[in-house]
N, C-alpha and C positions, 0 to 999 in steps of 0.2 A: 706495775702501778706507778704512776706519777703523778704530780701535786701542780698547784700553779706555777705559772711560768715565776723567773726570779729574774731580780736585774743582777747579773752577772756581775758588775760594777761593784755592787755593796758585798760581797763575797769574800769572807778572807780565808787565808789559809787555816787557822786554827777552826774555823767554822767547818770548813770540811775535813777535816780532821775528827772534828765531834760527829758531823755527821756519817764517814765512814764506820765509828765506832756502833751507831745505834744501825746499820747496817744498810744506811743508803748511799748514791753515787751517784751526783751530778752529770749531765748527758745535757746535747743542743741539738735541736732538728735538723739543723744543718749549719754548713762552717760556716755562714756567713750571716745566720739568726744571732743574736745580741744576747738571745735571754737563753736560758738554761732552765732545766728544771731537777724537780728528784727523783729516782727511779727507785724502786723499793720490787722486786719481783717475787711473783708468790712463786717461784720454783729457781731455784738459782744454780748454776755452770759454778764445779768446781774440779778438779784435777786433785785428786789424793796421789799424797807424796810418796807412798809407797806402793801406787800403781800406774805409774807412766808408761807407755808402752814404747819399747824401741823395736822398730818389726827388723826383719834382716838387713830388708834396703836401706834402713836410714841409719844401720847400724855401720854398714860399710862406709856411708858417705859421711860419718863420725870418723869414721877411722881413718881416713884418707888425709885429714887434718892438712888440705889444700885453702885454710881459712883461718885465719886468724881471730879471737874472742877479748874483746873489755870490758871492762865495768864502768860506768858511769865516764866514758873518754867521750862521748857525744851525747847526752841527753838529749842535747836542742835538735840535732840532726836526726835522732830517733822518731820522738816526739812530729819531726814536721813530714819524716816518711810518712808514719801512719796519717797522717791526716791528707797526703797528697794520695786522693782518689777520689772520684767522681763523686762518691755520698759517703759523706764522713758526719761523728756527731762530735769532733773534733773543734770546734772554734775557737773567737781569739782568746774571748773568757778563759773556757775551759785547757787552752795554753798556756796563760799568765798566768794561772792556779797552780798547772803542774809546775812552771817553773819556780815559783815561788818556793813550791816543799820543794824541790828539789836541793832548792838553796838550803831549805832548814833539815836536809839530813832524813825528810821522809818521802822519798820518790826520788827510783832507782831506775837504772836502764843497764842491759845487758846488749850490745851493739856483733855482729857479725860481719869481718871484712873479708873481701875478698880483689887479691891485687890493687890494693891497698882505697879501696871504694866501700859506702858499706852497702852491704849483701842481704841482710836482717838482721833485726832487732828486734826488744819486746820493751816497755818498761811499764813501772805500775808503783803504788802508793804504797807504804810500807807504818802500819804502826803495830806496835807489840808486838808477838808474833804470827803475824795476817802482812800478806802481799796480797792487794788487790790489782792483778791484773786489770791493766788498761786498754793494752793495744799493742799490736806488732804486725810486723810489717815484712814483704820478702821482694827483692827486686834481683835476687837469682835463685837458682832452682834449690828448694831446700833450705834456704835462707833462714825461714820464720821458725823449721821443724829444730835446725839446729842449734839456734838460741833457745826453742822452749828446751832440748834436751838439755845446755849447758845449764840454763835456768833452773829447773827443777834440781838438779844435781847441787846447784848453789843454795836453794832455799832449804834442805835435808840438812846439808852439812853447816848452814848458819841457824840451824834451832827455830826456822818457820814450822807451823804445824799447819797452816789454811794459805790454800792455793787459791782465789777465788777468782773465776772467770768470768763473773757476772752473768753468763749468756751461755747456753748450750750448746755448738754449731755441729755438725756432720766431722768436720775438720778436727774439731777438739776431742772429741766424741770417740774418734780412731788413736789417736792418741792415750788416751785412760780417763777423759773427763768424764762426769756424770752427772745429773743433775741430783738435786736434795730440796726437798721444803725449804720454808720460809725458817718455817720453827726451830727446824734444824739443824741450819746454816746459823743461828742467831744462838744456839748450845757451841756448834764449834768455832762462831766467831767471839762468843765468851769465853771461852777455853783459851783462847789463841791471846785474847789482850790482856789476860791473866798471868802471861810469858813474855820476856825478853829475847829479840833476836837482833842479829847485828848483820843486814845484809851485805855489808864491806868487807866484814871480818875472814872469812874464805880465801884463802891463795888459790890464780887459777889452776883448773889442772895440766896436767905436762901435755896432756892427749886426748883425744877424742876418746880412745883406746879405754884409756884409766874412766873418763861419762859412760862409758857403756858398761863395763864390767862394773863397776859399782851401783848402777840401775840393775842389773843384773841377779846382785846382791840381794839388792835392797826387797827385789820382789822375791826372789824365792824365801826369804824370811817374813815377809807381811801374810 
């Protein structure tokens, strides 16, 4: 569901901020539409933390740790991957907003290199304990699968409880996403900003090795 169009312009960061909290997310028809509007979906994409799935194949190409992983060392270059394709709801607005939280400490990027290029990334808005998945991106094979594995593995160990992907895809879906009500999603996005999490606070891990056997864990105890 979406509301009138907004002038992007008049937008601040704290505004979406509020409105992430009452459970909507700014979206553009396309990069180069001006206005933006609010999306509020009556069934909402989310990835529970203690059912991510690693199948074999992606468990090996974790372990091969031919890639290097950072936190927040390219927001801007994350950010401008995902919006380089053909239809993006990506624009400048909804740029100058991420970077804005970025600056204030709430919207994070998890970046994947390879031969020292980045490979994929994810990053997404962080208040309480709620990562709102924005976007990610893959420009080698496995790229985007790799940063969701490092991803999830960092939001566990930094005290996130809500994963939210906004959106259900095929893609996410194989991974451990699911969808949930409106009503919810809006019980465990209450829960989530009821809690403090600190998505910096995590050292990375040594290995691909150490994300998988701790996904591992984590599901055979859920």
């Amino acid at each position: 569901m979406s509301g009138a169009p907004l002038d992007g312009g008049g937008l601040t960061p704290e505004l979406v901020l509020r409105a992430y909290a009452a459970g909507l997310f700014p979206m553009a028809e396309r990069h180069d539409d001006p206005e933006l509007f609010w999306v509020d979906p009556r069934r909402r994409g989310v990835i529970p933390l203690d059912g991510f799935r690693i199948s074999r194949s992606l468990a090996r190409r974790l372990r091969r740790d031919d890639y290097r992983v950072t936190v927040d060392a390219d927001f801007e270059g994350v950010i401008d991957a995902c919006a380089d394709r053909e239809e993006t709801w990506i624009n400048a607005e909804i740029r100058r907003l991420c970077l804005a939280l970025h600056g204030l400490g709430h919207a994070n990027s998890l970046e994947v290199w390879m031969e020292g290029r980045l490979a994929g990334g994810v990053y997404g808005v962080t208040l309480g304990a709620a990562f709102f998945g924005e976007s990610m991106f893959s420009r080698r094979t496995d790229g985007s699968k790799i940063a969701l594995a490092w991803l999830v593995d960092r939001l566990r160990r930094a005290g996130f409880l809500l994963f939210d992907t906004q959106f259900l895809t095929p893609h996410l879906a194989s991974l451990g996403a699911v969808e949930i009500s409106r009503a919810e999603y809006h019980r465990r996005l209450a829960r989530a900003l009821a809690r403090e999490a600190d998505f910096t606070a995590p050292a990375l891990p040594a290995s691909g090795q150490e994300v998988v056997q701790r996904n591992t864990q984590t599901s055979k105890r859920a």
